[in-house]
NUMIPA-960730 format. One record per residue (C-alpha): residue in three letters; z, x, y; residue number from 1. Coordinates in nm, 4 decimals. Layout:
NUMIPA-960730
NODE   resn         c3         c1         c2   resi
NODE    ALA          Z          X          Y    NUM
...
//
This chain:
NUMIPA-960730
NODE   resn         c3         c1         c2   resi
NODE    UNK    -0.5031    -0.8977    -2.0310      1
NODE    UNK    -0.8209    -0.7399    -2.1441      2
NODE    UNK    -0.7194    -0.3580    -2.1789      3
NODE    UNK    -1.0695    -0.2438    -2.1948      4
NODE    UNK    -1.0993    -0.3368    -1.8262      5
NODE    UNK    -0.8113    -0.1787    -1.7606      6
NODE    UNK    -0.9377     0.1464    -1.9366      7
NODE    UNK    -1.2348     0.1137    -1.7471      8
NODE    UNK    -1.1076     0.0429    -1.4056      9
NODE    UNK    -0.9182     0.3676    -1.4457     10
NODE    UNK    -1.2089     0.5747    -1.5181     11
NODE    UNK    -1.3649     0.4618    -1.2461     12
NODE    UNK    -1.1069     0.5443    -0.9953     13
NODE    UNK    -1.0606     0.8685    -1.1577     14
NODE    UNK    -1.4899     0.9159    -1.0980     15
NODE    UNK    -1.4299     0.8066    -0.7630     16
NODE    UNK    -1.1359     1.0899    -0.6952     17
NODE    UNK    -1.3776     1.3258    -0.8068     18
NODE    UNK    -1.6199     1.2437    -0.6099     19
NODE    UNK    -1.4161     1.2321    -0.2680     20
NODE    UNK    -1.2819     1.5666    -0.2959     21
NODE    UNK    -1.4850     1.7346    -0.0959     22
NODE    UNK    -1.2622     1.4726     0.1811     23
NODE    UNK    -0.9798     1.4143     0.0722     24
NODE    UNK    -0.9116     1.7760    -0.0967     25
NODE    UNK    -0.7658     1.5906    -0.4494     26
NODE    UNK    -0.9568     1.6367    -0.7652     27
NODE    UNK    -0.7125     1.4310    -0.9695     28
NODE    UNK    -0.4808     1.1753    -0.8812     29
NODE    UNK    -0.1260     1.2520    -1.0461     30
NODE    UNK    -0.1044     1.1079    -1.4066     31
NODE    UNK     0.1959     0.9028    -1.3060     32
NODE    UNK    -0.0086     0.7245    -1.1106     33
NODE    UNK    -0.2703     0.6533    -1.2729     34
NODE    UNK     0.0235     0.5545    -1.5613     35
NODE    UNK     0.1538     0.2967    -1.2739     36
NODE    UNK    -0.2185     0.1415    -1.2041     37
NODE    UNK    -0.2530     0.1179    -1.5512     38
NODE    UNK     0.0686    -0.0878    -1.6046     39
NODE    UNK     0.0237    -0.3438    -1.3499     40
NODE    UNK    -0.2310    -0.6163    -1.4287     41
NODE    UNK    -0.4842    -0.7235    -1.0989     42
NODE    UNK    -0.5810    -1.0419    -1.2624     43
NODE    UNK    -0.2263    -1.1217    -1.1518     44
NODE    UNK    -0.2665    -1.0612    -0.7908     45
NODE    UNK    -0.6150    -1.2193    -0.7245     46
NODE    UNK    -0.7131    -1.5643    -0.6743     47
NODE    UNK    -0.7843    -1.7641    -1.0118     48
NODE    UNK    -1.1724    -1.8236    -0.9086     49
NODE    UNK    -1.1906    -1.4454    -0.8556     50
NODE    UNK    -1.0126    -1.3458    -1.1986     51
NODE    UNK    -1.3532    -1.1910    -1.4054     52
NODE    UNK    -1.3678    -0.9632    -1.1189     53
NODE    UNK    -1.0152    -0.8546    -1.0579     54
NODE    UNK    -1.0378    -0.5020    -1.2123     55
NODE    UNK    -1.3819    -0.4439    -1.0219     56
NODE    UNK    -1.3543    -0.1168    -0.7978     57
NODE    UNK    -1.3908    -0.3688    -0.4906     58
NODE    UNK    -1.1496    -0.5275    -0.2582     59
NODE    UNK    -1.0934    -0.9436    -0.3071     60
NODE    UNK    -0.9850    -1.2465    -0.1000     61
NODE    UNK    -0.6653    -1.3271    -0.1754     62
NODE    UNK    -0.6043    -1.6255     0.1300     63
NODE    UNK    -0.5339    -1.6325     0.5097     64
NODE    UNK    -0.8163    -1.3555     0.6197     65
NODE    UNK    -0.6537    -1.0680     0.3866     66
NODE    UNK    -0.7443    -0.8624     0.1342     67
NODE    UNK    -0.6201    -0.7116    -0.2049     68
NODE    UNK    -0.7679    -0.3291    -0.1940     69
NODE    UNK    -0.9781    -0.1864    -0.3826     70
NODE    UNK    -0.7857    -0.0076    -0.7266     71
NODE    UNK    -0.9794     0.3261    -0.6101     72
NODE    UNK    -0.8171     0.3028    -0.2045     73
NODE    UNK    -0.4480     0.1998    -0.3902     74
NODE    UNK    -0.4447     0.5081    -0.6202     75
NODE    UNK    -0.5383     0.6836    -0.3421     76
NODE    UNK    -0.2882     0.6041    -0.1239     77
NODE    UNK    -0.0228     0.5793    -0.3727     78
NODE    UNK    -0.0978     0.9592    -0.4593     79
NODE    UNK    -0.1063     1.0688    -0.0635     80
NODE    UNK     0.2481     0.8818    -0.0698     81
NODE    UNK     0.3794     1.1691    -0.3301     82
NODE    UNK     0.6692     0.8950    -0.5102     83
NODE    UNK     0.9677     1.0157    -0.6777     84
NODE    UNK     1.1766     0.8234    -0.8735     85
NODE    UNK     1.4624     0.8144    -0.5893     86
NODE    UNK     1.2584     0.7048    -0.3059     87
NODE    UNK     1.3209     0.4154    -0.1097     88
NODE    UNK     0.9775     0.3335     0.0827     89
NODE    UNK     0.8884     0.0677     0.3437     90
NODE    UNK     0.5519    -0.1099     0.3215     91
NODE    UNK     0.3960    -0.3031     0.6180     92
NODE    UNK     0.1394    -0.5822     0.4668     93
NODE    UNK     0.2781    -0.6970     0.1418     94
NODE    UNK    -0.0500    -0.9090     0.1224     95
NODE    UNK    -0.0119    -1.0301    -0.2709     96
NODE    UNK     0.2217    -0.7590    -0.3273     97
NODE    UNK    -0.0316    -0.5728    -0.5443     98
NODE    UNK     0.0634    -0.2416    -0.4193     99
NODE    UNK     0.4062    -0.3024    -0.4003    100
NODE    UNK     0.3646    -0.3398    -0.7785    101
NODE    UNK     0.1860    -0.0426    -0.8356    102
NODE    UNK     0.4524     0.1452    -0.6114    103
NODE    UNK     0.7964     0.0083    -0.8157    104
NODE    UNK     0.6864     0.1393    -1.1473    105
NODE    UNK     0.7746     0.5042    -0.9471    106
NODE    UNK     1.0466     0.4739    -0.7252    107
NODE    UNK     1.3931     0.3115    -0.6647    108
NODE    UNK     1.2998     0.0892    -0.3785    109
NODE    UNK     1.0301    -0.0802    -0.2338    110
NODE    UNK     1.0724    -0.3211     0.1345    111
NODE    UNK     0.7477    -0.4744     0.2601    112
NODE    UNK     0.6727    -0.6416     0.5143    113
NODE    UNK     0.4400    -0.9223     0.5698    114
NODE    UNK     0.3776    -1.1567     0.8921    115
NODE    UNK     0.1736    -1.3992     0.7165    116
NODE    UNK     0.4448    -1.6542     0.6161    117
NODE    UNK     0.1896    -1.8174     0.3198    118
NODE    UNK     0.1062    -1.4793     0.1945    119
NODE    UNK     0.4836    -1.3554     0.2011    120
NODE    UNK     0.6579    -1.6643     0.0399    121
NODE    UNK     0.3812    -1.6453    -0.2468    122
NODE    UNK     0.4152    -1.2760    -0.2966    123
NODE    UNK     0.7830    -1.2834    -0.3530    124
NODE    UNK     0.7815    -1.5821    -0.5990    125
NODE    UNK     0.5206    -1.3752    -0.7886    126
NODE    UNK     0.6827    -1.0499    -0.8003    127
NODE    UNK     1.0128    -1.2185    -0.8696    128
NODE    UNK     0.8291    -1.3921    -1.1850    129
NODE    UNK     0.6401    -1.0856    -1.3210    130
NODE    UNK     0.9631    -0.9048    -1.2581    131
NODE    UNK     0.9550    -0.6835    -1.0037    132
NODE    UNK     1.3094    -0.7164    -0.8785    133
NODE    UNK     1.3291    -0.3393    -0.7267    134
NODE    UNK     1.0741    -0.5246    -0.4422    135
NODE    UNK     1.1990    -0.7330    -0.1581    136
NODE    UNK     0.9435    -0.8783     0.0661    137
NODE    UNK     1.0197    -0.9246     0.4641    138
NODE    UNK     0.8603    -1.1906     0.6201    139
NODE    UNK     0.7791    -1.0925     0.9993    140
NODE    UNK     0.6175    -0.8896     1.2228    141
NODE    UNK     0.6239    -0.4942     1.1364    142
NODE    UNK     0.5280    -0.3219     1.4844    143
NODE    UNK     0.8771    -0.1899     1.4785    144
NODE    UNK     0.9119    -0.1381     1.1330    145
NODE    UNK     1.2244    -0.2461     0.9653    146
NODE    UNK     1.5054    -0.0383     1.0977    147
NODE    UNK     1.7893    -0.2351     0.8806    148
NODE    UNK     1.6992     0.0058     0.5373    149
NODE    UNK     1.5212     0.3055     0.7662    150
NODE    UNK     1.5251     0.5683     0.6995    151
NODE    UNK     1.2344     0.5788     0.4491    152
NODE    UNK     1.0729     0.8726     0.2195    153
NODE    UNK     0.7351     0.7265     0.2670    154
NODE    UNK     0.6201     0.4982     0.4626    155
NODE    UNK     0.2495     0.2818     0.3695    156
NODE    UNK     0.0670     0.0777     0.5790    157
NODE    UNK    -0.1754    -0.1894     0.3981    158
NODE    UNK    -0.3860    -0.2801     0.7222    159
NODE    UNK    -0.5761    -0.0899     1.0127    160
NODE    UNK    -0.3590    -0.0002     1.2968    161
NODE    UNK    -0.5084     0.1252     1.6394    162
NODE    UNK    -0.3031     0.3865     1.6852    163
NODE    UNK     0.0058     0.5337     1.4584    164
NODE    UNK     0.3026     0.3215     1.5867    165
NODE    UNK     0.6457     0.5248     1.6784    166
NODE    UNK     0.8626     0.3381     1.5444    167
NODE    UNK     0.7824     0.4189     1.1826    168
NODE    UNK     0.7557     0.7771     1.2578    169
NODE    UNK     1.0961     0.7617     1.3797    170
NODE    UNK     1.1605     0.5704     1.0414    171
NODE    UNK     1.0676     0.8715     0.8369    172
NODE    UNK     1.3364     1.1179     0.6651    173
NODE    UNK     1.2496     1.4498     0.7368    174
NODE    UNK     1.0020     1.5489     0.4222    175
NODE    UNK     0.8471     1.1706     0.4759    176
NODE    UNK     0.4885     1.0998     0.4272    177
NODE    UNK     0.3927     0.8396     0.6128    178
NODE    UNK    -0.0291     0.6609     0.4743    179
NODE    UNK    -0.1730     0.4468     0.7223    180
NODE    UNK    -0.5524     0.3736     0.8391    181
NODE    UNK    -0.6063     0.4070     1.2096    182
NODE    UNK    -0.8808     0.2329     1.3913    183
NODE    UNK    -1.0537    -0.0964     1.5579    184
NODE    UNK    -1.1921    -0.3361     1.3156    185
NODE    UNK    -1.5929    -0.2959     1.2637    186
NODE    UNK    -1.5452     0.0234     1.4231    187
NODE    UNK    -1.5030     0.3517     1.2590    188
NODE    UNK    -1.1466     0.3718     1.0657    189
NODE    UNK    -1.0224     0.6974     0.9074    190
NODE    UNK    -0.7325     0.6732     0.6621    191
NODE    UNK    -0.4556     0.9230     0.7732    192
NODE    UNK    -0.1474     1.0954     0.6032    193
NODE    UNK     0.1485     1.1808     0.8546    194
NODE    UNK     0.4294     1.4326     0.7714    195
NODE    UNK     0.7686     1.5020     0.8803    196
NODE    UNK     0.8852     1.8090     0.8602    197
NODE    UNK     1.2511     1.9422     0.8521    198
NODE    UNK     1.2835     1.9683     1.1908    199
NODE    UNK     1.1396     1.6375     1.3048    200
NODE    UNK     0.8156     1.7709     1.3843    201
NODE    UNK     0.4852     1.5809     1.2797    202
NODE    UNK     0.1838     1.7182     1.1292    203
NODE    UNK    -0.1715     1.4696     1.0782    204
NODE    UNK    -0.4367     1.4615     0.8903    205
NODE    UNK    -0.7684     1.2866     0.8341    206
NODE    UNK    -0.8207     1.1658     0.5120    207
NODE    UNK    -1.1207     0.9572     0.4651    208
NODE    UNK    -1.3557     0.7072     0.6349    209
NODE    UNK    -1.1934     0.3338     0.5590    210
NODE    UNK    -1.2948     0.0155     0.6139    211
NODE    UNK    -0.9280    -0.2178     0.6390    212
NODE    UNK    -0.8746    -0.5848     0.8092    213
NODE    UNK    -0.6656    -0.5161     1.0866    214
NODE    UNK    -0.3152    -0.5045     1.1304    215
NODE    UNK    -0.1473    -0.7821     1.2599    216
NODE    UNK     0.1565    -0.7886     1.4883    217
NODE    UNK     0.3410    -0.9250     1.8322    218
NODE    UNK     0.6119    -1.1558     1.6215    219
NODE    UNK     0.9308    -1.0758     1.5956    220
NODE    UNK     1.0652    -1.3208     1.3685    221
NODE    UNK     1.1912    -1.1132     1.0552    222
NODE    UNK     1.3759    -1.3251     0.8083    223
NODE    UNK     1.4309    -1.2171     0.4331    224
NODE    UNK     1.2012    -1.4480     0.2043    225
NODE    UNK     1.4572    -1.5302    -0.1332    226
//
């Protein structure tokens, strides 16, 4: 662990909040999270080849046509999530399970999904072993969400979606916040924060322009990975 990088790769997401405000309307990401960022170590989650540039502000390879995200686009979304301690929260694309990592340091629960049976058997070994035990990884398809542990208080989607799929806005308590980017790959993308309110009525908003690999789904195979 080299904590300069670290030091560094948090003042660069914390120049790159500032200078997205004018989209996304936050000037600071909450210190929590940047607390969480700073805890969990990237050179874990990248390949070994692509180690000297895991805390670049940059998305990396990681295996089997996905992507880790770029620190900036995780704090992001982890802050448009709004975690509390408590929460229990569903994530569709566990990819290496970098952002599940970021996400356990603040809250109870974390369930993610992945369909890519490679990328899901190697994530859970490695969380297991870095011990992250509040993070069980689902290996399947997600287009319904994962009704067994619904319903969630937040709900984060790692890969671009077409549309916002109903079955994890059903999944939302009322409060939720559901963080997903909608739109075709190579085509525009805008990442997109979805409320529930009390009543079970939705509110949307755009976020900012994204550029994600796109979400896969059509299986429906979900088995527990152990």
């Amino acid at each position: 662990m080299d904590q300069q990088l670290i030091n560094e790769m948090l003042e660069t997401i914390a120049e790159e909040c500032r200078f997205s405000q004018n989209y996304t309307g936050i000037q600071e990401f909450k210190p929590e999270v940047m607390a969480a960022m700073g805890k969990v170590l990237r050179e874990e989650f990248v390949p070994e080849s692509l180690r000297p540039w895991a805390y670049a502000n940059k998305p990396l390879p990681i295996g089997d046509g996905q992507t880790i995200s770029q620190p900036y686009i995780v704090a992001l979304m982890t802050d448009l999530l709004c975690p509390e301690k408590d929460d229990v929260i569903l994530e569709v694309g566990a990819g290496s399970g970098y952002q599940a990592a970021v996400l356990s340091h603040l809250v109870n629960r974390i369930y993610t999904i992945e369909i890519v049976k490679a990328l899901a058997d190697k994530a859970a070994k490695h969380l297991k072993k870095l011990g992250y035990h509040n993070v069980e990884i689902i290996q399947g398809d997600a287009t319904e969400g994962c009704l067994e542990h619904a319903p969630y208080d937040g709900i984060i989607v790692t890969a671009a979606a077409s549309h916002i799929p109903a079955a994890l806005k059903k999944q939302l308590k009322p409060g939720g916040r559901l963080v997903i980017p909608v739109g075709r790959p190579n085509r525009h993308q805008e990442l997109m924060l979805i409320q529930k309110d009390e009543q079970g009525g939705f509110t949307e908003k755009n976020i900012l322009p994204v550029a994600f690999v796109p979400f896969i789904g059509g299986l429906n195979n979900d088995t527990k990975i152990t």
